[in-house]
N, C-alpha and C positions, 0 to 999 in steps of 0.2 A: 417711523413706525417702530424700529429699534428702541429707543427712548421710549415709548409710551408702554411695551410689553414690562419695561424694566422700570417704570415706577408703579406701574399695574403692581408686579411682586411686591415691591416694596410695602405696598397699602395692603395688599394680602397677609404680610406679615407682621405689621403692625396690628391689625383687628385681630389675628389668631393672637397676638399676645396678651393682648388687654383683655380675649375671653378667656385662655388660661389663668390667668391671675386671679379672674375672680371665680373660678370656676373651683380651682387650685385649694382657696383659703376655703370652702363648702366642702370640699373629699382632698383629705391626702392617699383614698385607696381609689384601686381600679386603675392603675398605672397603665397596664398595658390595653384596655380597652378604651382607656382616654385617648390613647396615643392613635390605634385603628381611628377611632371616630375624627380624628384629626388629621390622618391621612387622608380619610373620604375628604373629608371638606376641603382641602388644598386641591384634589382631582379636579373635584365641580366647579371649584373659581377658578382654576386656570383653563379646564374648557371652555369658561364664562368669558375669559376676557379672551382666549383665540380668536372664539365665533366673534365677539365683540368687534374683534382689531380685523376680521376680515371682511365684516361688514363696511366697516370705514374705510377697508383697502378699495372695494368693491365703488364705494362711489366717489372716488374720488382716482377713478380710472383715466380719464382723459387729459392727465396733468402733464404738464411740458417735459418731466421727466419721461415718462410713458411714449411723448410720439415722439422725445429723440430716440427712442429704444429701435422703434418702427423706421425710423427713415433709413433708406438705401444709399448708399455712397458709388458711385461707377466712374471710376478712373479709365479716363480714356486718353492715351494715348497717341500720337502724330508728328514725324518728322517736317513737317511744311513750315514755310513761315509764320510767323503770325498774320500780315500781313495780303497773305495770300486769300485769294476768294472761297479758293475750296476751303480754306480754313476758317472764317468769314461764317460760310453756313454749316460747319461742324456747331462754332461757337454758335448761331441760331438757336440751332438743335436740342442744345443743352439746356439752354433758357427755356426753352418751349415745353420738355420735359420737365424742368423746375416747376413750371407754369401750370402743368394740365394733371399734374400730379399733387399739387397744392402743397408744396414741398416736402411731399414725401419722401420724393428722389434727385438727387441731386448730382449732379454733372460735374465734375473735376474735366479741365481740359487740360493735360501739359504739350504742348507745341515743340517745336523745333528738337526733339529727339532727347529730352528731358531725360522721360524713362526710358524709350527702344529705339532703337533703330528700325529702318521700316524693311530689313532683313530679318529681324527676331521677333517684333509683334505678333506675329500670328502663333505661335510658337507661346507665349507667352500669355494668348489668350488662349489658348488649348487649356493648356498646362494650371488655367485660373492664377497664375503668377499678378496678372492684369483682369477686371472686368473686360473692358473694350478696348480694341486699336484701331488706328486708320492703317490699311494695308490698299493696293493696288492690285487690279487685275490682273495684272503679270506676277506676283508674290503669291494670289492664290492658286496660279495656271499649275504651282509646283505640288501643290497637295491634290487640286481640284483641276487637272488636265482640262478638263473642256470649258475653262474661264479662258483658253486660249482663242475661242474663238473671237475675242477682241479686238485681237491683235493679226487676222486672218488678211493679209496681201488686199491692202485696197477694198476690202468687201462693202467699208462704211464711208467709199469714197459719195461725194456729193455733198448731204445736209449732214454732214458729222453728228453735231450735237443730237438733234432732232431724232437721228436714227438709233443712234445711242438710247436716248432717253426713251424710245417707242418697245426697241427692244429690253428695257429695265422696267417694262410693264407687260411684259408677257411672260409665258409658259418656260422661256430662258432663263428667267429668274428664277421660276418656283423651282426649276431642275438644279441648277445649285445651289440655292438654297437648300435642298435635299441634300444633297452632296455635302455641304458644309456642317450638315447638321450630325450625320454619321461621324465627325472628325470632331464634334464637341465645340463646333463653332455655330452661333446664331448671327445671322445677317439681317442688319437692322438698316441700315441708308447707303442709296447706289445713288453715287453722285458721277454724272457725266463730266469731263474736261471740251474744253472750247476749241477741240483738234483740227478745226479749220483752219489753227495756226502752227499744224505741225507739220516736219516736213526733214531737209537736210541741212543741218549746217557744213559749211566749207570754205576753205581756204580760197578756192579759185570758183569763178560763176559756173554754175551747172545748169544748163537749160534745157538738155536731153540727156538718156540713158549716158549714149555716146561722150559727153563729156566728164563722166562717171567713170567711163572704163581706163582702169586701172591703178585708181587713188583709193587708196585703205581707209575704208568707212568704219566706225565705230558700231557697232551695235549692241542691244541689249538681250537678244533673245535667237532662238532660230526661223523666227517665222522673219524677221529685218534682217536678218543676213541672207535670207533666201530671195528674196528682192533686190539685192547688193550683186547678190552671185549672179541673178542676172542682167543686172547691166554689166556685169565683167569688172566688176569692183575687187576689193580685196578686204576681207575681214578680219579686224580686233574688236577684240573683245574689254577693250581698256577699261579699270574701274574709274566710276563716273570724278572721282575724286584728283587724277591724275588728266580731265580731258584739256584745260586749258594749257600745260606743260606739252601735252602731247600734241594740240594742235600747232602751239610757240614753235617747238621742236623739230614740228615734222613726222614726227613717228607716225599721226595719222594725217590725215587731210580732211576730212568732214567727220561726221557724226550725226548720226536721229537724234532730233530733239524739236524742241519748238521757241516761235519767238520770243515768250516769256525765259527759256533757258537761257540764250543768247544772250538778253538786256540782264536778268538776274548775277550769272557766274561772268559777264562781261567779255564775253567768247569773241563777239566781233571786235576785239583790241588783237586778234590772231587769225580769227577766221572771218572778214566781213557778212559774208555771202549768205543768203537763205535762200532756197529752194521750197516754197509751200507744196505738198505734198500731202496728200490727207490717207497715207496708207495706212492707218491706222486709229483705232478706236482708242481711250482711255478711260477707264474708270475707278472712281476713288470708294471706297466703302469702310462701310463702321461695323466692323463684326466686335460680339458680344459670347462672351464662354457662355456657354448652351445653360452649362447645370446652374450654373446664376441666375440668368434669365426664367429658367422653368422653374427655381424657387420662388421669384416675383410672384405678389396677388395679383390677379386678375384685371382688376382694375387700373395697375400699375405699370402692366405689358399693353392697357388698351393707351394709355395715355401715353407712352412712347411710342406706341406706332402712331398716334394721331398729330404726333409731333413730327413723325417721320413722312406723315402725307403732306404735313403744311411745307416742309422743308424743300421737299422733292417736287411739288406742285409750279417751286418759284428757281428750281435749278435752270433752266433753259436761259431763259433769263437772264439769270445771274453769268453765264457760260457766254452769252450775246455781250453784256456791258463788257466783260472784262476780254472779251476777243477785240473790241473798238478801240478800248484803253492801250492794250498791250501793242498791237499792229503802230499803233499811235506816238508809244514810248519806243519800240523797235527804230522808226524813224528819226526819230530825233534822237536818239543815240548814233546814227551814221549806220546799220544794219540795214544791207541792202537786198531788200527784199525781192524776190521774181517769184511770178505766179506763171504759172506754165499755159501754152495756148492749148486750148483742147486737142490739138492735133498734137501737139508735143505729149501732153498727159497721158496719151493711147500708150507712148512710146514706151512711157515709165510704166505701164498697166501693165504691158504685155499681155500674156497668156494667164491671165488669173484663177482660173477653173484649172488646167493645168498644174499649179502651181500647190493649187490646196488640195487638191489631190494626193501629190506628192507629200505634204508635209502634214495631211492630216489621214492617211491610209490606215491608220491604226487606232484611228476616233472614229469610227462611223458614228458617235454621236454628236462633234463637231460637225461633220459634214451635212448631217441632218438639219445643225441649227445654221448653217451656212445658208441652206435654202430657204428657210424661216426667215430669216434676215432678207434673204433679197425679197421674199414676198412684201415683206414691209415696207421694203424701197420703193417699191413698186407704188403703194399706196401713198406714199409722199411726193409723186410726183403731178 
């Protein structure tokens, strides 16, 4: 368009000169009213060729240059493997948005801790440093206290997955979602983990409380050390980076985690033993910096959520195969799995109501969605 404004002049000022010329050798007077009347005329042909060049800008709108102008880029961020399921339907995700957006929007994924840690992500998506990161329920429990209901003593014992995923479909969601949105984060995919396979790793077999009491357990948080504390455990807090050294060592004796942990960091060359325990809930999510997001057109936020219903429709799912696979791999790696008898499991429950009480006295809105949750149970059964 540059080019054609600039040989436009060029032809404007070739014709004023061949009319001067001849115009020229008719009057050598009236110099300065030649010159007026020849300013007017340069006005009019360069308004002539503007409207001209904007009419051609005008149709010629829809040009490949034009919709890379329009496409959106959303780097999204996540420490997991590649390899991994949850990550598996991140990458889904992305596509699916690529797809229903007719590539207007497009999904960058960097995996295994490229750009964040999944300590700074969140942080990061506040800050719009990042469009989106993978963070976990326990990483937003720090901003968003009542994401700790997750991780609430045994609450989500039974159909883990299922309960999980019943409650990422109610009124628990929209409430932090509120929550997150106040902090300049948008929550865009609540992906359940397959915690049917979590529990305790350990040096020596645990079959009840009682053989817990008094080997230094690892944990991540206070609601697993409050669990610990009661069967008469002892807590560290070791970073997860030092647990294999520290199981080798001694320093601890077990640790929360699950059998995919185990078989992954290769913990049972130190610690055989597993203890399945479903004391806990896990959730993975894809949050999105808010003011991003509310810039999106309309159409561009319907087609990432519809990306986010087909994803989340096939999570359950996904959470089943790879609980079959991992139980499966745990074995044949030599991790020696126990699954507690109902009557043993009471032991590890104890006083559950009790317990959240004490650790959630200062959330009465935890305690609220505690009840929520077991109503749901109820309904699964």
């Amino acid at each position: 368009m540059v080019s054609e404004i600039g040989q436009s002049r060029r032809n404007v000022r070739i014709l004023l000169r061949i009319r001067w010329k001849r115009e020229h050798k008719s009057s050598r007077r009236g110099g300065i009213s030649m010159l007026k009347k020849y300013t007017k005329l340069i006005v009019v042909w360069t308004v002539l060729i503007v409207l001209s060049l904007a009419g051609c800008g005008g149709q010629g709108g829809n040009t490949s240059e034009n919709d890379q102008a329009q496409k959106k880029v959303i780097r999204l961020s996540h420490a997991l493997p590649e390899n991994h399921y949850i990550s598996a339907q991140m990458r889904a995700w992305a596509e699916l948005v690529m797809e229903k957006s007719k590539g207007r929007v497009e999904v960058q994924v960097y995996p295994t801790g490229q750009l964040y840690k999944d300590a700074d992500v969140l942080e990061a998506v506040q800050t719009g440093a990042i469009e989106a990161g993978h963070a976990y329920d326990f990483n937003l429990a720090k901003s968003v206290p009542e994401a700790r209901v997750f991780a609430a003593p045994f609450l989500f014992e039974g159909k883990v997955t299922e309960i999980t995923q019943k409650v990422l479909t109610s009124s628990i969601r929209s409430r932090l979602e509120t929550e997150m949105e106040k902090q300049g984060m948008k929550g865009i995919l609540f992906l359940p983990w397959s915690m049917e396979e979590g529990g305790v790793i350990t040096s020596k077999q645990v079959k009840t409380p009682a053989d817990a009491k008094g080997l230094t357990l690892r944990a991540t948080g206070p609601d697993t050390a409050a669990i610990y504390q009661q069967w008469g455990s002892n807590i560290s807090y070791l970073n997860g980076s030092e647990l294999y050294t520290g199981l080798q060592r001694g320093v601890i004796q077990g640790s929360e985690g699950t059998v995919t942990t185990s078989v992954e960091r290769k913990l049972y060359e130190v610690a055989p033993n597993f203890t399945i325990l479903p004391y806990s809930a896990r959730v993975s999510m894809i949050i999105m910096n808010k003011k991003f997001y509310d810039k999106l057109q309309p159409e561009l936020q319907k087609a990432i959520s519809e990306a986010t219903k087909e994803v989340e429709d096939k999570t359950v799912a996904a959470a089943k195969t790879n609980l079959e696979a991992v139980l499966k791999a745990g074995a044949e790696k030599g991790v020696k799995i126990y699954t507690p008898t109902p009557e043993e499991l009471k032991q590890f429950i104890g006083d559950r109501d009790k317990l959240w009480q004490s650790l959630y006295k200062d959330y009465p809105q935890i305690l609220a969605d505690i009840k929520e949750i077991q109503a749901i149970k109820s309904q699964l059964k």
